[in-house]
Each structure stands twice: as C-alpha cells, then as structure tokens.
C-alpha positions in Angstrom: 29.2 -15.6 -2.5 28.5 -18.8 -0.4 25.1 -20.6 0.3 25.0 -18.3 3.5 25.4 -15.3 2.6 23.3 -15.8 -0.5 20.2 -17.0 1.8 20.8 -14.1 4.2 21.0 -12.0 0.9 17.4 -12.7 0.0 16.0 -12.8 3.5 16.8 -8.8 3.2 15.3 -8.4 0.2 12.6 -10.3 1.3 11.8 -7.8 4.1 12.5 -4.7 2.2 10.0 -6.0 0.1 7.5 -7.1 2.9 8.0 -3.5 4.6 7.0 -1.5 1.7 3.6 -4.1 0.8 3.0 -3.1 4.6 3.3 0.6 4.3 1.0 0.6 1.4 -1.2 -1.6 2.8 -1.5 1.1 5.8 -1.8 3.6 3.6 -2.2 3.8 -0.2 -1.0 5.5 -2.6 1.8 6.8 -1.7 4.8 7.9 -3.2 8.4 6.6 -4.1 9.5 9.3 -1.6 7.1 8.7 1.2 7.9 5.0 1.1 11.1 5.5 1.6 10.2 7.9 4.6 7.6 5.3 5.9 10.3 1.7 5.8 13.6 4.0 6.5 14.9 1.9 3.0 16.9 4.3 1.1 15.4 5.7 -2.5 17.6 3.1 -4.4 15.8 0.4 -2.2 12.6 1.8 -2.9 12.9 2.1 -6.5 14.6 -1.2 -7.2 11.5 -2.8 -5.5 8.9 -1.1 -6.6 9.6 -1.5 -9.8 10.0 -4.8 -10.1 6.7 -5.2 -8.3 5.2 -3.1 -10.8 6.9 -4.7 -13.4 5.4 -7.6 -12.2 1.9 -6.4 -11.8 1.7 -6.5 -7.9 1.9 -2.4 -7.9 -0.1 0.0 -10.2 0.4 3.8 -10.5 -1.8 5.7 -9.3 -2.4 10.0 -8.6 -2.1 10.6 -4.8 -5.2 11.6 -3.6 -4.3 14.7 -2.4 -3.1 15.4 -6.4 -6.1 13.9 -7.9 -8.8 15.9 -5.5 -6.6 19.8 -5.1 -4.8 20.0 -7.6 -6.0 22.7 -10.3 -7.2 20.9 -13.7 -5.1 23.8 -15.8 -1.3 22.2 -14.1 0.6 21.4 -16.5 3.6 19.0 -17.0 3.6 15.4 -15.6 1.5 14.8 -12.7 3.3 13.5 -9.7 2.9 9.5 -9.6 2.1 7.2 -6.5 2.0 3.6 -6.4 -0.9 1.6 -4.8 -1.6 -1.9 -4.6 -3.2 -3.7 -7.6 -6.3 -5.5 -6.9 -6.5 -7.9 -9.4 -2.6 -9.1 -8.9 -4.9 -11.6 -6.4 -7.9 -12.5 -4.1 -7.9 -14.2 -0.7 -10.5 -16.3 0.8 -11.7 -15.0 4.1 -13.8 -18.3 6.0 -15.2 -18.4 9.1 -16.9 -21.1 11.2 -19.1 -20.5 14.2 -21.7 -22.0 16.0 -24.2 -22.5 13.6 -23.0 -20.2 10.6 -20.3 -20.7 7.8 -19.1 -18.2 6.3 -17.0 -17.1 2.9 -15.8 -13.7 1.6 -13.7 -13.2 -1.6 -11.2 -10.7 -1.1 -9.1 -8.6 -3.9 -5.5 -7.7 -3.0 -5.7 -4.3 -2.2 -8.5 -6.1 0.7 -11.5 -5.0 -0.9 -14.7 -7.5 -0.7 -15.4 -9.1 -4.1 -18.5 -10.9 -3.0 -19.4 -12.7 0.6 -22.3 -14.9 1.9 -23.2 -15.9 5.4 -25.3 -19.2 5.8 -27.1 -20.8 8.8 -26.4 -24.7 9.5 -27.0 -27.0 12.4 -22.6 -27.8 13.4 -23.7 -29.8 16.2 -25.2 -32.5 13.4 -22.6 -31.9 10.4 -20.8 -34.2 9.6 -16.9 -34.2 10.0 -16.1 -33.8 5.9 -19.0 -31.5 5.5 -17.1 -28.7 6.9 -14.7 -28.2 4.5 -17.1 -29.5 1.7 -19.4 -26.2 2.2 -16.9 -23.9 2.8 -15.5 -24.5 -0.7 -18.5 -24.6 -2.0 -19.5 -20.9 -0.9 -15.5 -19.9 -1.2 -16.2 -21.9 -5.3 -18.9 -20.0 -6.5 -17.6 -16.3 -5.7 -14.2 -17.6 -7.9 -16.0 -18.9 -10.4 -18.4 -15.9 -10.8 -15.2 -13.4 -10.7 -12.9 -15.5 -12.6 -12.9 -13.1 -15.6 -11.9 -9.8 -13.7 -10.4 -10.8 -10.6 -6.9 -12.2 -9.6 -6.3 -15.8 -9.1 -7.1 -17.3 -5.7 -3.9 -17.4 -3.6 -4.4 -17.7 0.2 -7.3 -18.6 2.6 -7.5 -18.3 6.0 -10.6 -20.4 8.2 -11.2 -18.1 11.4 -12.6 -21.2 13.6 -14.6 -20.6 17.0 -12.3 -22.7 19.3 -8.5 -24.1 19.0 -6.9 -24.6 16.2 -3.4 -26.8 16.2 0.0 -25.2 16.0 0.7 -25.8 12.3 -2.6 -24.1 11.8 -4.1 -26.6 9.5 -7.4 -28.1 11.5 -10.0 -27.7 14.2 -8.2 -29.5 16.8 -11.7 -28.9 19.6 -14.7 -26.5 19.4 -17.6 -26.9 21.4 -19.8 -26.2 18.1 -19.6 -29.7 16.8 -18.5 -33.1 18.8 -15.6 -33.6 16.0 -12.2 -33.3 16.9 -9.1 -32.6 14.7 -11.1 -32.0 11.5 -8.7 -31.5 8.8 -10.7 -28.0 7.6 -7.1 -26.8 5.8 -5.6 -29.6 4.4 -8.7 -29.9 2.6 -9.0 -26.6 1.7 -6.0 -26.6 0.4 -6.2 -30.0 -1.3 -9.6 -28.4 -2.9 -8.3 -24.9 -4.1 -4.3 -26.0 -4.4 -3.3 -23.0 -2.2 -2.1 -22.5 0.8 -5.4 -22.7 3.7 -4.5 -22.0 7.5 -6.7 -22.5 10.3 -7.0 -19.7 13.2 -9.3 -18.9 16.3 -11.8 -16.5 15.8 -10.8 -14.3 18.7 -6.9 -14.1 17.5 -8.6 -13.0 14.4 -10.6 -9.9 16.0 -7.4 -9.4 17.5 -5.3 -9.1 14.4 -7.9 -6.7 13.5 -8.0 -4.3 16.1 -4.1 -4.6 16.2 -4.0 -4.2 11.8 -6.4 -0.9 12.3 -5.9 0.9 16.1 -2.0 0.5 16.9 -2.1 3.3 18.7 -4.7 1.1 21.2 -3.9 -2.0 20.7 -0.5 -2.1 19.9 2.0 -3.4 21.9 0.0 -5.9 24.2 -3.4 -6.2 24.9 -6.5 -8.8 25.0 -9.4 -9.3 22.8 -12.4 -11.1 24.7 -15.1 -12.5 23.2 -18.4 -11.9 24.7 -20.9 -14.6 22.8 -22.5 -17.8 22.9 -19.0 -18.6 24.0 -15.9 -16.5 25.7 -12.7 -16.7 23.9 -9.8 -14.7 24.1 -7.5 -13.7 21.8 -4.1 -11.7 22.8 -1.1 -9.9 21.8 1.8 -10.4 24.3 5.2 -7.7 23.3 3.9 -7.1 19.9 3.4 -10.8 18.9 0.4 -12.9 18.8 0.1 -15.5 22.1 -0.5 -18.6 21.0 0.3 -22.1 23.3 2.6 -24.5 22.5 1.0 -26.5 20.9 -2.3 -25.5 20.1 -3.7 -21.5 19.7 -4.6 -22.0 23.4 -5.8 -18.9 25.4 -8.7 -20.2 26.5 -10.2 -17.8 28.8 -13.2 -19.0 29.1 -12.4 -22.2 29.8 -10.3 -21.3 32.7 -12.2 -22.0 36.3 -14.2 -19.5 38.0 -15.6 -21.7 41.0 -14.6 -25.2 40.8 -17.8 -28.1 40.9 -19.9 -24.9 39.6 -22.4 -24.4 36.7 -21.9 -26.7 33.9 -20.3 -25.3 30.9 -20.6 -26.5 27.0 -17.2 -28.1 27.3 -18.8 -30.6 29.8 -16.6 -29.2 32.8 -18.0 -27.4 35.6 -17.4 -24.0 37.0 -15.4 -22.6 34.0 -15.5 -18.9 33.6 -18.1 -19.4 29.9 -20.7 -21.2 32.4 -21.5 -17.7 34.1 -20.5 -15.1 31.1 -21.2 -16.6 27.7 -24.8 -15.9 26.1 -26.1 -19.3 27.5 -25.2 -18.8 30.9 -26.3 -15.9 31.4 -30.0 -16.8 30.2 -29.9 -19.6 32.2 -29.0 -17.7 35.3 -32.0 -15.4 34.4 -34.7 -17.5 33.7 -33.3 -20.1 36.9 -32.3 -22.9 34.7 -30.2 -25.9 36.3 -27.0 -25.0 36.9 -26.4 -28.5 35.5 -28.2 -28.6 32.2 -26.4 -26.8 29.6 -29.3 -25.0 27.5 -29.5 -26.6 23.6 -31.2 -22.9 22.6 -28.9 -20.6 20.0 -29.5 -17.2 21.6 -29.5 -14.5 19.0 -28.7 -10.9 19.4 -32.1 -9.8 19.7 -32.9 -12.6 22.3 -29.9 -11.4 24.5 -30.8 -7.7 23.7 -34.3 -8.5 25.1 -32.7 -10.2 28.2 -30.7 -7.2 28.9 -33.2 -4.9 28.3 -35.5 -6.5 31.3 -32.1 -6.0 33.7 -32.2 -2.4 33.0 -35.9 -2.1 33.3 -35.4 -3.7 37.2 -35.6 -7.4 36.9 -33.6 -8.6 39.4 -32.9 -12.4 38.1 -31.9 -11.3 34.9 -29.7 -8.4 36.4 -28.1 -10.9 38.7 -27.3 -12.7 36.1 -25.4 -10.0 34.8 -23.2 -8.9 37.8 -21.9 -12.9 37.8 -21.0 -12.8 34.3 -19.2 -9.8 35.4 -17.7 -11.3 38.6 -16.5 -14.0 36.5 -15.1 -11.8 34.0 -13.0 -10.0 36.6 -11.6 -12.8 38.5 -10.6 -14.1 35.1 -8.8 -10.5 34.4 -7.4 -10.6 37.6 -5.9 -13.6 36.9 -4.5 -12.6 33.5 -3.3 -9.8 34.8 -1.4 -11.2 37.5 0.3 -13.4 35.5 1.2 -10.9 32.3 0.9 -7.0 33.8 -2.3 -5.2 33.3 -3.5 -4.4 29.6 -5.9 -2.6 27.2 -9.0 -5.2 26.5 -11.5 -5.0 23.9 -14.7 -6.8 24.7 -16.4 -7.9 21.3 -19.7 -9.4 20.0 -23.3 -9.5 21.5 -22.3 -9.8 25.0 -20.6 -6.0 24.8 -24.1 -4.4 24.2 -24.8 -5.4 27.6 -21.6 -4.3 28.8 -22.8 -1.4 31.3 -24.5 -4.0 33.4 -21.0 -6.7 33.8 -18.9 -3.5 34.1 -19.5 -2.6 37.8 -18.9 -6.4 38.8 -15.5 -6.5 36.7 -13.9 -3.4 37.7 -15.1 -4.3 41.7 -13.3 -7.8 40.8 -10.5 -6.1 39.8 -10.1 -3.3 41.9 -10.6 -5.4 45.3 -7.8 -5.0 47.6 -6.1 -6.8 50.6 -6.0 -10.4 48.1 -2.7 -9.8 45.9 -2.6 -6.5 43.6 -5.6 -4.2 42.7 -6.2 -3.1 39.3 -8.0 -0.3 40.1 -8.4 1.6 36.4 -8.6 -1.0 33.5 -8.6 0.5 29.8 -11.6 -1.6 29.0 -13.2 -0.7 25.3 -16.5 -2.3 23.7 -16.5 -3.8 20.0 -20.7 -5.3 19.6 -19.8 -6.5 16.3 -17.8 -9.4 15.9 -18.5 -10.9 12.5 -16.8 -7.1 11.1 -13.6 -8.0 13.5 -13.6 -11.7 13.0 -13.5 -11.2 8.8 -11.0 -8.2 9.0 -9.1 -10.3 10.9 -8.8 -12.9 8.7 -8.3 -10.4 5.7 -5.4 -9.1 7.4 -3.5 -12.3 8.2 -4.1 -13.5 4.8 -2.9 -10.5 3.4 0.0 -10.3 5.4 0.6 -14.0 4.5 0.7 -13.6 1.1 3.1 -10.7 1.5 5.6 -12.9 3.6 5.5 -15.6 0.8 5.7 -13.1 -2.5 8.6 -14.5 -4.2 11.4 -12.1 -4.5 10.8 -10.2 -8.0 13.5 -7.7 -7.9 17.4 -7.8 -8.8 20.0 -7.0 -6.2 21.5 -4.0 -8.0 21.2 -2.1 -5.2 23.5 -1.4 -2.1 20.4 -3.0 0.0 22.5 -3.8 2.9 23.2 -0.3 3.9 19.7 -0.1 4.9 
C-alpha cells in the first residue's frame, strides 16, 4: 500500500471514528445497532471502533435508559448493553473574556461541568500578560482540585469578546482592553501544554445554538449579540463564516449613518453606537453623541431603562426604536448580500427586544429601496454567558474528537461504507 493510499486509509477511519463520538455526543447511550443506524457505518465499522475506543477507555458500557428505567427487575438473561461516553477519559477548559469578567469552567468529556467560577476585573487597565496569567490561574485551581477523579486536561478554548486571528491563537482587537494581538493561546497553551484556541464570543453562541437546535439553526443563520457591544456570529451553508484573515463578522461595527454617534471603537456612526447597551443609555438620558459613556451597564441597569420606555418615557423609548432602526438597516444589508436567514438575538439587549422589534421589521420590510424582507424568523436568547460557555464546550469537544488518534485496527471492509 503506498504513502497515499495509506494516508487516505486513516483519514476514513478517522471519520468513522469522529461520526460515531458525534452521534453519541447527540445522544447517549446508545446502542451498537443504533450507531450504526445513526452514522450509516456498517455493524463491522461500528464494532471495530467502538471497541477499540472502549478498549481504550474513551467509551464505557452503559444500560440504555429506556432498559435501565422500563424494563421489569425479574428479566432475566443479559441485559442489552449501550455505550456512552466516559467522562473521565478527559476534561476541557471552557474560558471566556468579556468586558470586565474572566471566566473558567472545567469540563468532563461526556461535557458535564466539573467546577466553574466567574470573576469581575477592570480589562480596560489589565495589563497585556495578565490575561492569560488569570485565566490559568482560575482554569489551575479546578485541575488541581479534580486531579484525583477527573481526566487529564486536553483542550481549551478562550471565547473572546471581539476578533480573534485566523490561526485562532490571540486577541487580535477588542474594544474591552487598548491591547492588541495578545497572545491569550499561545500562552495558554505554553502554561497547560495543550492545545488552547482563541474564538469570538458570538461564533461561540452560535456553535451553541447550531450543536443544540439544528432543526433552527441549521443550515445558515446569524447569531447577534445584543450587549454592551453588538457582535455577530454566523453560519453560512452549514459552515462557520469566518474572514480571511481574522473571525471578522463584525456587525456592529459596520456603518449605520456615517459622521454619526461615536462608537467604542473610536469611529463614528457604526451600527453599536445606536444598538449596544451604552448607546442606547446614552440616547435616553441625552448624552453627547460624541462622548462614549465609561459606565458598565448591567442587566438590571438596562432592565430599569427599558422598563421606563414601556411605562411611556419617550427619550428612553426613542432610544429604543434607533437601536432598532440600526439593527434593521444592518439586516437589510446582510441580507442582501447572503439571502434572508433565521437570527437569534442574545444577551441583555433581547429582554428589551419587543421595543427594537417594530423598528427592525419596518427597516426590513420597507419597500420601493432594493428587496423587502417582509417576515424575518427572528428568535430571542437573554442569556448569553449559557450560549457563550456551551459554545465553547462544544468546539472543544468537537476538537478533541477531530484530533483522537486513531485507536482501532483496520480489520474491517471500512471502505464499503
């Protein structure tokens, strides 16, 4: 067998392998039989696999659930046997960074939290090292504390609020902290000795939404971020959008009225100026357009701020209809440019989403100015630190996966799969 065909040999098993770690990881345990249903690999496939990945210790047996809870205690002979994901054959670190907050969650490999903490710091004065340096420190003491009973460390993904660089490895710009290209994986990885990666926040709530509602955000779709700052993260065919050389996808950053209100980046008239949680207060409480506001608004500040639009004040509920009128002329855009799709507004800004909606779907519906999209599928998500960790979960997971070596033999007629 030449080089080739020996390479191409292994990618196959590869997959096979990666497409039944998926299926369980959709929905575990299952059976030899249903696994084989689920991937389309034949029961040889399945078999050979599987037990070399139990073999190995990435599998476990386990009683299907439907066995272990109906089935009468007086059956006799063997009970039937399903395999599930082990959770101690690893764990994953799960990292995010946002404005003012780190964050670390230990995760077992069947993605079940083993411990996470959430603490407040001041990004705009930490230093450039000091990113890294806390993360591991928070990511450290949940190893060490688990080190007995849990599964060595083997991937970590940072979810970063702004753009990360196409390899994935640092914080290439993020309007949380004047430091640029802050090596945040490299030193992770340096630190822990496995493999860290580097992602936007909002691709990460996308991966989520995409990992656990396929049958809404499946093929394409967008994932909006409705905060301190906008972001967008999107699926495009199936496959995450990313620019070429950066994550890109910077919604908020795209114009909404040039020479307008000044926005964190230190440009003026970008959509964020009007829609994130900062220019919304400021349009409410008839701050200067060209100050950006130093404040960190909280969920209950903004919850307050949209309460007073519902209860009639007219500032604060103008305020609202030009986040949404900047929100839909950025749709409109996107859409013009990639079809109409599902979007899923997250974080605090979708609590107040009944008072932007009107303005978006006017923006978007408006006719006689290029197409009308006049019936969006628009859905709400208020929580974002949920979405932005499974994200991360779920591409570390799925990371791992892709990178298992190959434990099984090639006994089987795999290629007739």
């Amino acid at each position: 067998m030449s080089a080739t065909e020996i390479s191409r040999s292994d990618d196959l098993r590869r997959e096979n392998q990666r497409r039944i770690l998926s299926a369980l990881r959709a929905d575990s345990p299952q059976s030899r039989t249903g696994l084989s249903a689920k991937t389309g690999l034949s029961a040889s496939t399945v078999t050979t696999i599987t037990s070399a990945l139990l073999e190995s210790g990435i599998l476990v047996e386990a009683l299907p659930a439907s066995v272990a809870e109906h089935a009468p205690q007086s059956r006799r002979g063997r009970p039937q046997v399903a395999l599930a994901l082990n959770p101690a054959a690893a764990t994953i670190g799960a990292l995010t960074v946002t404005l003012n907050q780190l964050s670390a969650s230990l995760i077992d490999y069947s993605g079940n939290v083993i411990g996470e903490t959430r603490v407040r710091v001041n990004t705009q004065h930490l230093e450039r090292g000091a990113f890294s340096k806390r993360l591991a420190a928070l990511l450290q003491e949940f190893v060490d504390a688990n080190r007995s009973t849990a599964g060595p460390l083997s991937q970590i993904v940072v979810a970063v609020q702004g753009t990360s660089d196409f390899a994935r490895t640092c914080l290439q710009w993020s309007p949380i902290t004047p430091h640029r290209e802050i090596a945040i994986g490299a030193e992770l990885h340096a630190h822990f000795g496995v493999p860290a990666q580097v992602e936007n926040d909002t691709n990460m709530m996308a991966s989520a939404l995409h990992a656990d509602e396929p049958w809404r955000f499946g093929d394409s779709f967008a994932t909006i971020l409705l905060s301190h700052g906008i972001g967008m993260g999107m699926y495009v065919k199936d496959r995450m959008f990313t620019g070429t050389s950066s994550s890109a996808a910077e919604f908020g950053h795209m114009c909404h009225l040039p020479g307008g209100s000044l926005c964190r980046c230190g440009r003026h008239g970008c959509i964020e100026a009007y829609a994130g949680d900062y220019g919304i207060w400021r349009k409410a409480t008839g701050g200067n357009p060209n100050e950006v506001p130093e404040k960190d608004f909280d969920p209950d500040t903004m919850a307050e701020l949209a309460g007073r639009a519902r209860a009639g004040d007219e500032q604060a509920r103008e305020a609202y209809l030009k986040a949404g009128e900047a929100i839909g002329h950025g749709l409109r855009s996107l859409f013009a440019l990639l079809d109409p799709m599902p979007v899923a507004f997250v974080g605090s800004g979708a609590a107040a989403f009944d008072l932007m909606e009107p303005m978006i779907r006017q923006s978007l519906g408006q006719r006689g100015v290029g197409l009308s999209y006049e019936d969006p599928r628009l859905y709400c998500y208020p929580n974002e630190f949920e979405l932005t960790r499974r994200g991360t979960v779920v591409t570390a997971l799925n990371a791992l996966d892709r990178n298992l070596q190959i434990v099984h033999e090639a006994r089987e007629l795999e290629n007739a799969d």
